[in-house]
N, C-alpha and C positions, 0 to 999 in steps of 0.2 A: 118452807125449805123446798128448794125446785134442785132438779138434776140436769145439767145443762151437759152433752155429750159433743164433742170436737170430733170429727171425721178427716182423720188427714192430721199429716204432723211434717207440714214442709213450709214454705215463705208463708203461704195465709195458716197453719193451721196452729205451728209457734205460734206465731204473736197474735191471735183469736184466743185461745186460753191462755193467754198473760194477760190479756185485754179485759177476756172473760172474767179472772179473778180477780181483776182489778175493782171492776164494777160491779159485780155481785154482791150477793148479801153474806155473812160469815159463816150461816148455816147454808148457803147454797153447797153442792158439791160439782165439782167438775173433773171426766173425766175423757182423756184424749186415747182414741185408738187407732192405731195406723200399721200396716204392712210391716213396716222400717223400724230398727230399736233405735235407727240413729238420724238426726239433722243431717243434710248435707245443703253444702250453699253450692247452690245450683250455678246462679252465676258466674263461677272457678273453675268450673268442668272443660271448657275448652283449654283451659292450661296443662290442667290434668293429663287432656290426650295428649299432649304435645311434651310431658315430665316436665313440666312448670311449675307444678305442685302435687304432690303427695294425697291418696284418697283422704288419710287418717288427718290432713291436715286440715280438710274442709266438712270434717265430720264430729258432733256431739252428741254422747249419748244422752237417751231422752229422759228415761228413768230416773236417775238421779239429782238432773237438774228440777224435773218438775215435782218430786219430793220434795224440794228444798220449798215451794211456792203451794205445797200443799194442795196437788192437783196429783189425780190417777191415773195410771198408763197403764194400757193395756194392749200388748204387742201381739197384734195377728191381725190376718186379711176380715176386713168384711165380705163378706158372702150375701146376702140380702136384705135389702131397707123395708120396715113394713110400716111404713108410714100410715099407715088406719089403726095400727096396735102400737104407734109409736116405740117400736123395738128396733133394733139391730142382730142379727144372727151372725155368729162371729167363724171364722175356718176352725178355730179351736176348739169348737162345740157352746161356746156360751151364745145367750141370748141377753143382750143388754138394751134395758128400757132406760128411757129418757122423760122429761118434761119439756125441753129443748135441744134442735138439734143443727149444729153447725156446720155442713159440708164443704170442706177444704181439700179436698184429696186432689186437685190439680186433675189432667186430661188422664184418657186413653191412648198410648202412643200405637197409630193403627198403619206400623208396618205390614199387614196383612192386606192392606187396600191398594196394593198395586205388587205386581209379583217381582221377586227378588230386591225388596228394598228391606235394608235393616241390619242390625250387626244376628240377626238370632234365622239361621235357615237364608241369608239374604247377604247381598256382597259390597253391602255401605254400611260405612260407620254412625254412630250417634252420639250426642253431647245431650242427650235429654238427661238423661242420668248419669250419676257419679258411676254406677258399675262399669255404664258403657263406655263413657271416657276412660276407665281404669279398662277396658278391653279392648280401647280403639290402640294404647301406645304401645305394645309393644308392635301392633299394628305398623305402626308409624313408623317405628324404630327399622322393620326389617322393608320399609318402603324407600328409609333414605341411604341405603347398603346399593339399594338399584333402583335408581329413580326413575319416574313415566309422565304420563298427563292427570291432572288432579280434577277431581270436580265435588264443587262444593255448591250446598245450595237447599232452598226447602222447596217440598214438591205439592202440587194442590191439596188443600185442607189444611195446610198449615196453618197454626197460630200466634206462633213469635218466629218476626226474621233477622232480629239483634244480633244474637248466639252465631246464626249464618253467616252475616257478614263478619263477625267478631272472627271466627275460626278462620274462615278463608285469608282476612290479614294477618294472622297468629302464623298460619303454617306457613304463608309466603315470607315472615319476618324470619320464621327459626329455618329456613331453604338457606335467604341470605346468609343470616350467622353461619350454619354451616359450608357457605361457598358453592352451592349445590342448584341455585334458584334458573341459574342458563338450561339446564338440563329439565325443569318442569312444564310443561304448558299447563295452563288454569283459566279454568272457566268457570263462570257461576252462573246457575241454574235455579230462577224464583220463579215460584206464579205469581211475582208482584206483577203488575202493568208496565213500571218501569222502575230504575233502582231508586231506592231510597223510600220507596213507598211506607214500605213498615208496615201494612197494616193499617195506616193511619192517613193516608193521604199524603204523607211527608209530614214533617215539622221542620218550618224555618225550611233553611234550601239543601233539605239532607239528601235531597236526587245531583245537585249539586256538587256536592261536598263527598259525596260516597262514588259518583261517577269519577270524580276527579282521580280518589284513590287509589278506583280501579283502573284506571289509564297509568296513572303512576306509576302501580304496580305492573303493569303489564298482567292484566286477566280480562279474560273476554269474559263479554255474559249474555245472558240466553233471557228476556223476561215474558212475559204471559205464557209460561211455557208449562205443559201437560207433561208428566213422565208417564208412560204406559207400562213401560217392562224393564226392567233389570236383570241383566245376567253380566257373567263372571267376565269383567274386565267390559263390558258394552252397557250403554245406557241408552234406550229410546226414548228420545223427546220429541215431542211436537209442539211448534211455536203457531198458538189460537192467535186468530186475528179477533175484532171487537164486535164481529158478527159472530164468532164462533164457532167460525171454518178454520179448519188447519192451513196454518200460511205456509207452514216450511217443516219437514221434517228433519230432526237429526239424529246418525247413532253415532256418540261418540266415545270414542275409545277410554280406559281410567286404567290406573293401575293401584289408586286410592280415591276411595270418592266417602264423605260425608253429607247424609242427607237429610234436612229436618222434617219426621213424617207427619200424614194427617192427623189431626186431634178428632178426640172424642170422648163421648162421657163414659165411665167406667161402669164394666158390669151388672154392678152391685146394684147401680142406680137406674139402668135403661130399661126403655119400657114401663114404667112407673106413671099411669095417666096423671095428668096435673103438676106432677115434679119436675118433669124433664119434656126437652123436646126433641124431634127426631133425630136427633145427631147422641141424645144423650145427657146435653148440657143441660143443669137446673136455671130452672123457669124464677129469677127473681123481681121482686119492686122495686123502687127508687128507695127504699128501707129496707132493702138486701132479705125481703122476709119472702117468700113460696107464697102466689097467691091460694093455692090449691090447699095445703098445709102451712097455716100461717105461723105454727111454732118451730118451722123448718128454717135454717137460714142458708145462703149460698153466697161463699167470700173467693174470688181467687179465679183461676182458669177454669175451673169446673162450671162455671155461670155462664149462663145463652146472651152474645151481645151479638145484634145485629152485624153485617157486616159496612163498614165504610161506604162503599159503592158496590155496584152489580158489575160485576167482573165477567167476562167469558171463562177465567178459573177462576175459583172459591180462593177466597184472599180471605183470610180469618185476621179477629182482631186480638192484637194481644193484652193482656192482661198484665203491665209492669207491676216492677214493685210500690212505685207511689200509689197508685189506684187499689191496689192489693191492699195496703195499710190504710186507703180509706175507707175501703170498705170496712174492716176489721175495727175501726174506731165506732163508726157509724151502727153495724151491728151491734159492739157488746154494750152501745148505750141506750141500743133498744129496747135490748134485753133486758135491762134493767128495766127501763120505762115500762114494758107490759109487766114485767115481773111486781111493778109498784100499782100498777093497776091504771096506767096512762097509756095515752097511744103514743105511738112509736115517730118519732118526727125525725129525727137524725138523718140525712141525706149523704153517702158519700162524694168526694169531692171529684172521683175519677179524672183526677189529674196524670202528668206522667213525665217522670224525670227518668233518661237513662244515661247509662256509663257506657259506654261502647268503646273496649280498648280494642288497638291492632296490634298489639306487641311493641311494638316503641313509639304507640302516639295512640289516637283516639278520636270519638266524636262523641261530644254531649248534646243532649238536647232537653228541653222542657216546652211540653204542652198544657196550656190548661183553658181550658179542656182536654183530656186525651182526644176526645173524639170532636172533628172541628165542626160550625167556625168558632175560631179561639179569643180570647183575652191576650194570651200569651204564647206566640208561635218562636221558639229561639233555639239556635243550635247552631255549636261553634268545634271544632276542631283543634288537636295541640296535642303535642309531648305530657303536656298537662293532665290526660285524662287518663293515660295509665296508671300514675302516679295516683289518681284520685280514685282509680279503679280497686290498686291496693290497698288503699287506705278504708274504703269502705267495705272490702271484705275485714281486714283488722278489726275494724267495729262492728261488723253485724254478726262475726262469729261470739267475739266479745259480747255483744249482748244476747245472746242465747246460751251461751255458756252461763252466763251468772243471771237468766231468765229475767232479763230486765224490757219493758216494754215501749221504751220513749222511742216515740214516731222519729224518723231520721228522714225523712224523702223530701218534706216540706220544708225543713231546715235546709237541707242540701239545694233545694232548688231554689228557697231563697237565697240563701249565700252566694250561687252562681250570678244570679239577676240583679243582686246589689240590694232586695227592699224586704223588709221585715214582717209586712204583714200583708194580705190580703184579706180584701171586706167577707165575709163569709156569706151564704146562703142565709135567706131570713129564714126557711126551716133548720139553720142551723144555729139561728139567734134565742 
């Protein structure tokens, strides 16, 4: 009988303990702690800022579903890992020991690392979280009463810049609808090197296809660019050149701006020799296990991936949902494998399918590899991908609601591509 404990109850830490109980043994137990009493699909949140959607509608609570699947929730902050005494110490006063331990809890959002950035003491919005979006609209509401210049965008440290580009065509689609869009200037503001980047070097000709949009739309954009300071209605950037000299400075004016801030590993975990690395993020193997503590695992945004290239700004890689769910397969089949007394072979596939709406169209793409050179480099644009946008929130809420675990990302991305199967890894044979 082993005690397997889930850290985190967001995209990796659901479906790691559905996964988890999937593959265990009947006497194993499992038990998930997290901050949150509730799911939110993160994904949704730019709709949400913009009243697209309802908090309560991109939210489930956690308790009851995973009763039904005979798994333990235990709702409060972790406070500190003691990975030599393999405990957890919880804000509520318990101390919970484990035999395995799963770290999902996603980043540190480190609005603190550049001054006036953030919706909390800072004068930009955020889609990191369902609160923040449920804080940015009314936001939003009394911006388009008297409208200004927008700026949208992530600023060095960043780890996903989807959400970014997503918002910036959201709020320029709902400008239109309301008749309003003559009266905005918009600008977006990335530390990518140039747009479309992602994080990823591109997939397929998303610098391409995403430039296009922003010409379409009419929004300028700012790339390699440093933010230094934030104050109330001004934004200072400075655009690095690739030696790492300031080519250009700019302050420009907003009278709404959302920014997606640097990541980093959360509290709980930093400073931990052997767990984590200076940023924070857990240290893991090609078997998603801690080489320091090997009955540790690290699924999700929380885990140290090199980045793409050496940027003059810190271009972080993000961490989608396809890659997320391989990882989450790949761990709880380890788990079982050490737990049966075998080594751990399972490799995730860190693959990466995303949905990228802009309010009345989109861009898809799939890498596979997420991180290049690829097998599979594609990504296409269409009316099509909002519709598919919706549809897979419909299902992924759906399947957390009745706590069901079937992988959806490698379906979805084969379906896009037309082919059924892909040869697998021989450590996956």
């Amino acid at each position: 009988m082993a005690h397997i404990v889930v850290l985190g109850a967001g995209l990796g830490g659901v479906p790691m303990a559905l996964e988890a109980r999937k593959h265990a043994r009947k006497t194993d137990t499992i038990t998930v702690i997290s901050d949150s009493a509730t799911f939110h699909f993160t994904p949704s949140n730019p709709w949400v800022a913009v009243d697209w959607r309802r908090p309560d509608q991109i939210k489930v609570e956690l308790e009851p579903m995973f009763a039904k699947k005979k798994i333990d929730f235990i709702h409060s902050a972790a406070t500190k890992l003691r990975p030599e005494d393999n405990s957890i110490e919880l804000a509520n006063g318990e101390t919970v020991t484990y035999d395995y331990l799963a770290i999902c809890t996603g980043p540190e959002l480190a609005f603190d690392e550049i001054e006036g950035l953030g919706p909390h003491n800072g004068f930009t919005q955020s889609v990191c979280h369902v609160d923040h979006a449920e804080a940015a609209k009314p936001v939003w509401d009394e911006f388009v009463k008297d409208p200004g210049p927008v700026i949208v965008g992530a600023v060095q440290g960043a780890s996903c810049f989807g959400p970014a580009y997503e918002f910036a065509m959201i709020l320029e689609t709902d400008l239109r609808r309301r008749k309003i869009r003559d009266q905005v200037p918009m600008t977006f503001v990335t530390s990518e090197p140039y747009i479309g980047h992602l994080g990823l070097d591109g997939v397929g000709d998303t610098k391409g296809l995403l430039e296009s949009e922003m010409r379409n739309r009419h929004i300028k954009w700012i790339t390699s660019a440093r933010v230094t300071k934030v104050e109330d209605g001004l934004m200072h950037v400075e655009e690095v050149a690739e030696d790492g000299t300031v080519a250009k400075t700019h302050e420009l004016p907003f009278k709404y701006s959302m920014m997606l801030p640097p990541f980093r590993g959360i509290p709980t975990l930093r400073g931990i020799e052997g767990l984590v690395n200076p940023r924070g993020f857990v240290i893991v193997d090609e078997n998603q296990r801690n080489p320091a503590y090997p009955n540790i695992y690290g699924i999700g945004v929380c885990i140290a991936i090199p980045p793409v290239g050496n940027y003059a700004v810190p271009v972080g890689v993000p961490k989608t949902g396809f890659m997320i769910e391989s990882m989450v397969v790949a761990a709880a089949r380890n788990l079982r494998a050490v737990m049966d007394g075998e080594a751990p072979t399972n490799v995730a596939t860190w693959n990466a399918v995303c949905i990228a709406d802009f309010g009345d169209g989109g861009v898809a793409f799939v890498a596979m590899p997420q991180i290049p050179p690829r097998n599979v480099n594609w990504a296409a644009e269409g009316k099509w991908v909002h519709i598919a946008k919706e549809a897979f929130e419909s299902y992924f809420m759906s399947k957390v609601r009745h706590g069901t675990g079937e992988p959806f990302y490698e379906k979805a991305a084969f379906d896009m591509l037309g082919i059924h199967k892909v040869k697998p890894k021989a450590s996956d044979q």
